[in-house]
MARBA-3410 file (N, C-alpha, C, O; in Angstrom, 1 decimal):
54
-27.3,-88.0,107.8,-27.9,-87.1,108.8,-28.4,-85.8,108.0,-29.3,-85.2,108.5 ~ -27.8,-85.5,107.0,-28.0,-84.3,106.5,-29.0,-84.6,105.7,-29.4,-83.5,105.5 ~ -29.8,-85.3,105.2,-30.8,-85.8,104.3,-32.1,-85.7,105.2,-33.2,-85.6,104.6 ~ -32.2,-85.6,106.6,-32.9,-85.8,107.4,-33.4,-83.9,107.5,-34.5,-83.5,107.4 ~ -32.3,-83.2,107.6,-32.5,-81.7,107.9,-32.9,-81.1,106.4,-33.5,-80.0,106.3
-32.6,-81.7,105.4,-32.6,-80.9,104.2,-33.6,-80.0,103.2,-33.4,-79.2,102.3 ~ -34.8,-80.7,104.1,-36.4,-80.6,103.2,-37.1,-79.7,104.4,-38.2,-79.2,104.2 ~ -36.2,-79.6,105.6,-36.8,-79.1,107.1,-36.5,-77.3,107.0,-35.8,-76.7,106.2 ~ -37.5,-76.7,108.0,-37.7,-74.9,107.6,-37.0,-74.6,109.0,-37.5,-74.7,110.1 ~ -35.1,-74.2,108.7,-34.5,-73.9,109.7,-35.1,-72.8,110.7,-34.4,-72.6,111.7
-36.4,-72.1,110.5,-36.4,-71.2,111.3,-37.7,-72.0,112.5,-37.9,-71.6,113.7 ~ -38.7,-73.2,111.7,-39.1,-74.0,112.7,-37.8,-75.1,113.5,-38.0,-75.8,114.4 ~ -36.8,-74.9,113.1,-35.9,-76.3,113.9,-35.4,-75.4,115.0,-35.3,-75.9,116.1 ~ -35.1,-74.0,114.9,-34.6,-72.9,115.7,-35.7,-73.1,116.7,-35.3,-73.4,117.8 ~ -36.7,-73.0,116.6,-38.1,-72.9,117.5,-38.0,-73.9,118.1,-37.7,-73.6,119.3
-38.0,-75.1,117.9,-38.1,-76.2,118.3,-37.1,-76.2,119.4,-37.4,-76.0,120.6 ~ -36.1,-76.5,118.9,-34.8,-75.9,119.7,-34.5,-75.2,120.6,-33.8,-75.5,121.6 ~ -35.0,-74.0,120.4,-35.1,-73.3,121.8,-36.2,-73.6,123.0,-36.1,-73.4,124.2 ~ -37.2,-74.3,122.1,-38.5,-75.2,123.0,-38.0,-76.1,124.1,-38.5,-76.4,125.1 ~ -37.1,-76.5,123.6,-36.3,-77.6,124.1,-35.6,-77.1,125.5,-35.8,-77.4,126.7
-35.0,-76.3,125.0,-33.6,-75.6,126.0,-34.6,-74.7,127.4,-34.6,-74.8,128.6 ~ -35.2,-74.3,126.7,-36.7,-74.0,127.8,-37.1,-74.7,128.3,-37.3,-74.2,129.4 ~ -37.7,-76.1,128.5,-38.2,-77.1,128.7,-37.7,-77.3,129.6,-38.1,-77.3,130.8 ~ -36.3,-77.6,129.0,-35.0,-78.0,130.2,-34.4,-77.5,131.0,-33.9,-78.1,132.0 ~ -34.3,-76.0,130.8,-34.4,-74.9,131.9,-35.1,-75.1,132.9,-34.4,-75.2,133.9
-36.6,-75.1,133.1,-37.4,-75.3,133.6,-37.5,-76.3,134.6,-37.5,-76.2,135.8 ~ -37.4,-77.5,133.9,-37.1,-78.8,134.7,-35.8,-78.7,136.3,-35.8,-78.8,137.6 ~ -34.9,-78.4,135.4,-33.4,-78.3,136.1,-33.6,-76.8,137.6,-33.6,-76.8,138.8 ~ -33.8,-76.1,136.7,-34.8,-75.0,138.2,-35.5,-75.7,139.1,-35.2,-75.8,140.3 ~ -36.5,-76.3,138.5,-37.8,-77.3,139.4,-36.7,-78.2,140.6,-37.0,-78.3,141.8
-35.6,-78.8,140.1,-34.4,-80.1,140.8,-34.1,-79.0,141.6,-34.2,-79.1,142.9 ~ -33.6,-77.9,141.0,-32.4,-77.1,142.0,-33.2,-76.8,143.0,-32.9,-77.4,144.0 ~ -33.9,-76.2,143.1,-34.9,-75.6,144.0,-35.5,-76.3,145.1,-35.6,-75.8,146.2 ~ -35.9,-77.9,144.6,-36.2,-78.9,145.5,-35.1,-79.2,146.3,-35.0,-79.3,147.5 ~ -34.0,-79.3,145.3,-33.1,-80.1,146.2,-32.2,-79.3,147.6,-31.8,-79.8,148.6
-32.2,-77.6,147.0,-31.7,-76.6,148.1,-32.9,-76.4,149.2,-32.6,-76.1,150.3 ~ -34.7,-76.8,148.7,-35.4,-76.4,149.5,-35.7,-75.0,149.8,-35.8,-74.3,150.9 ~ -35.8,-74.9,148.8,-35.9,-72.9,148.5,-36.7,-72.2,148.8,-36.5,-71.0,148.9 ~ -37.9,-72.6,148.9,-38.8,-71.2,149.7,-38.5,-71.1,151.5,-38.2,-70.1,152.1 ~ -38.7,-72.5,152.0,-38.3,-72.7,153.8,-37.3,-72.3,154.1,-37.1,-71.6,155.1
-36.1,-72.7,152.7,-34.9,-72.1,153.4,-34.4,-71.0,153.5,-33.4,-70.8,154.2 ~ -35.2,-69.8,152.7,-35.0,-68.9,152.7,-35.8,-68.1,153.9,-35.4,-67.2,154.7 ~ -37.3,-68.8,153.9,-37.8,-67.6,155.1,-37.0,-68.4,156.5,-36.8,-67.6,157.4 ~ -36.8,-69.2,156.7,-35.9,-69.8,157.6,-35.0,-68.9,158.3,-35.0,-68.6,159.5 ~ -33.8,-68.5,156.9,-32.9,-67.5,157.2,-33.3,-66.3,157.7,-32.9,-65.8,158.8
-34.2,-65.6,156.8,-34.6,-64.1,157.4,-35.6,-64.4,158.4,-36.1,-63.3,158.6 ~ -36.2,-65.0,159.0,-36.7,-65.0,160.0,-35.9,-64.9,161.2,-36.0,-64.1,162.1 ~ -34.9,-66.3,161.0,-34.0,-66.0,162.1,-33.6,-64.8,162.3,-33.5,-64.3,163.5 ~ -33.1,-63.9,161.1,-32.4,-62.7,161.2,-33.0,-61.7,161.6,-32.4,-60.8,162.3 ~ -34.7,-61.8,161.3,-34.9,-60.5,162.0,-36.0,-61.0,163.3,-37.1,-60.5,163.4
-35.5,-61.9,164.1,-35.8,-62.2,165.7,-34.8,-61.8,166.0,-35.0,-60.7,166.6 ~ -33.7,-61.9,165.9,-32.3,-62.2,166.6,-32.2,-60.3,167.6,-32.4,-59.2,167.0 ~ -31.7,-60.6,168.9,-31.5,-59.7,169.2,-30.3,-59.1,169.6,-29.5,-59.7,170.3 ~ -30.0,-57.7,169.0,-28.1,-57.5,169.1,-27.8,-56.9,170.3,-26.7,-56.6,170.6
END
């Protein structure tokens, strides 16, 4: 394994790397979001809240 990193410019694998973790950030946001239903369910709530009469 080490033969593979050895000839490589750690501060492009860093980049890369963080490309990555961004990427995947991104994606996983995109799931979460779908799956809570996040913009409806929000104006959903404050809608309700501000009809409601006290």
């Amino acid at each position: 394994m080490y033969k593979i990193w050895k000839g490589a410019d750690p501060q492009l694998v860093l980049h890369g790397l963080f490309f990555a973790l961004g990427v995947l950030s991104i994606l996983l946001h995109m799931f979460a979001f779908s799956a809570v239903g996040y913009p409806a369910s929000t104006k959903a709530k404050y809608n309700a809240a501000a009809t409601a009469t006290p």
